[in-house]
N, C-alpha and C positions, 0 to 999 in steps of 0.2 A: 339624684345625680347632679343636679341644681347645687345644690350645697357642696359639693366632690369639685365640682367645675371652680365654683369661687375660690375652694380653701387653695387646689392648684394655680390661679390668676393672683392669689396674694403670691406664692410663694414666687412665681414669673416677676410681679410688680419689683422686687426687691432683687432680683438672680443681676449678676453685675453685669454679666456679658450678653452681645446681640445673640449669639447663637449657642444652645447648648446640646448635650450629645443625651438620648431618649434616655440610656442607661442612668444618666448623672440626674434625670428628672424623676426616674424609676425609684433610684435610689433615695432620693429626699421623701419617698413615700413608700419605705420598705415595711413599713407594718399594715398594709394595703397590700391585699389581693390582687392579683393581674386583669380580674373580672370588674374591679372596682374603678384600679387605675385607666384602665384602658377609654371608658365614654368617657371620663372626666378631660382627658386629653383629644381623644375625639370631636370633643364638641368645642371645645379652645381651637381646633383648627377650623372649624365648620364655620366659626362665624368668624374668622380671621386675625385671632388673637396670635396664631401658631400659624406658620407657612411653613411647608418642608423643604428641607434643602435636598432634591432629587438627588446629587450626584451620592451621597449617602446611602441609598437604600432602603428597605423596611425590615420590619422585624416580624417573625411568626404570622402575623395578625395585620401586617398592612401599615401598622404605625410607621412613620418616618423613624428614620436610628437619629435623624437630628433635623433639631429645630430651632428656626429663627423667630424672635419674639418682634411683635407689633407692637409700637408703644402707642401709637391712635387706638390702636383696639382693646389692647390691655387695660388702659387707665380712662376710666371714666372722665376724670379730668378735662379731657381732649377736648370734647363736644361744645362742654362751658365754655371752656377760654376761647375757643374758636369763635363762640357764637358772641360772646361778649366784646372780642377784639370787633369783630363787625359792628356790633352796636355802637360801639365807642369811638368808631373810624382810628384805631389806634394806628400808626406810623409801619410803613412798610418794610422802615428799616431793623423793628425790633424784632429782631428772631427767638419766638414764644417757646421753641420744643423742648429747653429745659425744662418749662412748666410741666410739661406732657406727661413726664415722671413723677410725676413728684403730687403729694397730697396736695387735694382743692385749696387747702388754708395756705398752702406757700403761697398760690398765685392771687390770695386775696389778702394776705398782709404785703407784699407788691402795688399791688394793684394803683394805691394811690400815688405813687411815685410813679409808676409807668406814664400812668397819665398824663404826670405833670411834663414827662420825660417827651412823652409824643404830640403833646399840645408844641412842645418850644421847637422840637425838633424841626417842620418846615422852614421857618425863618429863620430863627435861632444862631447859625451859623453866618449868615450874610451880617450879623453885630460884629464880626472882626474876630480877629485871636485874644484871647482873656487866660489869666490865671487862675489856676483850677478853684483858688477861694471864690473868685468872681464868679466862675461859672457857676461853682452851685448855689449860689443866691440866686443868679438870673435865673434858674430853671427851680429852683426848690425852694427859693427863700430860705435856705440855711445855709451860711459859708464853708457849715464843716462836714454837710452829707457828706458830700463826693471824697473826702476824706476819710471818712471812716465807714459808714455802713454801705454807702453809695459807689463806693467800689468792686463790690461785692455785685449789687444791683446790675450797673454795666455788666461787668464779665456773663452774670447768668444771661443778659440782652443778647452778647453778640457783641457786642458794643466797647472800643477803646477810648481814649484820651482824644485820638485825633481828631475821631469822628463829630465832638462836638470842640474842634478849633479851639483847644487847651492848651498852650504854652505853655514852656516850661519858665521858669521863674528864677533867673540867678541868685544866688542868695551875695548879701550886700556884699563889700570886702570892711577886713576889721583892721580900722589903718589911722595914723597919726600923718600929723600933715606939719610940712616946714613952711610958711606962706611964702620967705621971704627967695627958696629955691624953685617956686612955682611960676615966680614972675622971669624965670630965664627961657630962652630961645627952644632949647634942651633940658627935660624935665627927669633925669635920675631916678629911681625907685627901686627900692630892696626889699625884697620877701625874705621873710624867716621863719622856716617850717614849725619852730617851737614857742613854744609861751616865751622859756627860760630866757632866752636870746635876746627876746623881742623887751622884755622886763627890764634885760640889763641899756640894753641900747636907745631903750626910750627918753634918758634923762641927758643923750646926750644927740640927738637928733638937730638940736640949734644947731652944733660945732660940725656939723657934717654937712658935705654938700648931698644931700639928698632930699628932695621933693617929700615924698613919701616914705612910711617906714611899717611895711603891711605884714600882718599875720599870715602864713599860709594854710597853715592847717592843713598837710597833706594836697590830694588829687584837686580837690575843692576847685583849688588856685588855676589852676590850668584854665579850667571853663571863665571862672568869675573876673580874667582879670580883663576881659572884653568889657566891663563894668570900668574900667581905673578911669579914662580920659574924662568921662561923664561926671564920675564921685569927685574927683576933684578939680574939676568945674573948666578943664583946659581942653574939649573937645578937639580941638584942631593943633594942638602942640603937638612936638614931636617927645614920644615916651620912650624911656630907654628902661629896662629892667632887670636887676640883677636877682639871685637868687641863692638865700645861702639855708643848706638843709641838710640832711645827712651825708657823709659819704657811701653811699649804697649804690646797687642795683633798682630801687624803688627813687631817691633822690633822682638819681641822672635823669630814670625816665621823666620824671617830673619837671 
């Protein structure tokens, strides 16, 4: 029956959903007798793998018609990382119960990252707002985890961007400069949504009273131009900006 009980707790381990209905567990073991089936699930509930959902009912024999799976009781898993997060004083803020599903080796190819992730986290945050390359140096010593695999890592955590005071990062603006309309009172500047535009007007930027003469590249532009006073070095000037881009629905809003 021991062997009957496990082969039933794999097929649980892997079943997608919290609750399933007896017949639909019955069914995954239709080449099993009802004399076979029946302790194998019996004993999944006895030691609390399996709770029944009362309002459900039973069936011939007392079994629940449906049951909701344990995943502390299902998966071995549980016990280790529980007991491990203790040992480790791991951070109260990682919430482990992804692990809880999932095979021993996820939570120990993890593991070292956790770590690093729950040592920085007390203080961690009190270093100010950073950009996500910085953060994961400061926490991983690589600028490109949180990047690429490290993304991944948070989400299974529990865990966003904010939580470890990650700032978003505008990206530069891509712009030519007139010096000699920079030094007026009132500083001009034109955005132009295209390359083509931008190619043809650049060789004539002297003859124009414009400051600057910036790429837009679409949406981009809206966020980054909170970036222009700073890029071109007149913080406290007064900025004016024109904007020439498509005729559209998408332009305007822009």
């Amino acid at each position: 029956m021991d062997a009957d009980k496990e082969t039933v707790r794999q097929f649980l381990q892997t079943y997608p959903k919290k609750t399933l209905d007896l017949d639909v567990l019955q069914a995954a073991f239709a080449s099993w007798d009802y004399s076979r089936f029946r302790p194998a699930v019996a004993a999944l509930l006895a030691d609390g793998s399996l709770i029944a959902v009362c309002s459900a009912g039973v069936d011939f024999s007392g079994l629940p018609r449906r049951l909701k799976r344990v995943p502390a009781k299902l998966f071995s898993s549980v016990t280790t990382i529980q007991a491990e997060a203790i040992q480790l004083a791991l951070s109260g803020k990682l919430d482990l119960s992804f692990y809880y599903e999932q095979p021993l080796t996820v939570w120990q190819a993890d593991l070292p990252y956790i770590r690093k992730l729950s040592a920085w986290l007390p203080q961690g945050c009190s270093q100010g707002p950073a950009s996500l390359q910085q953060r994961s140096w400061d926490i991983f010593a690589d600028e490109k985890y949180l990047l690429e695999e490290g993304a991944g890592l948070l989400k299974r955590l529990g865990l966003t961007t904010a939580d470890l005071n990650i700032c978003d990062q505008l990206d530069p603006l891509m712009m030519a400069v007139h010096p000699a309309c920079l030094q007026k009172g009132v500083c001009h500047h034109l955005v132009v949504e295209n390359k083509a535009p931008y190619g043809r007007l650049l060789p004539h930027l002297p003859d124009l009273p414009l400051a600057l003469l910036i790429f837009g590249g679409g949406w981009k532009i809206a966020a980054n131009l909170d970036l222009l006073p700073r890029q071109c070095g007149c913080p406290d000037g007064r900025h004016i900006v024109w904007y020439f881009g498509d005729f559209d629905w998408e332009g305007l809003r822009i």
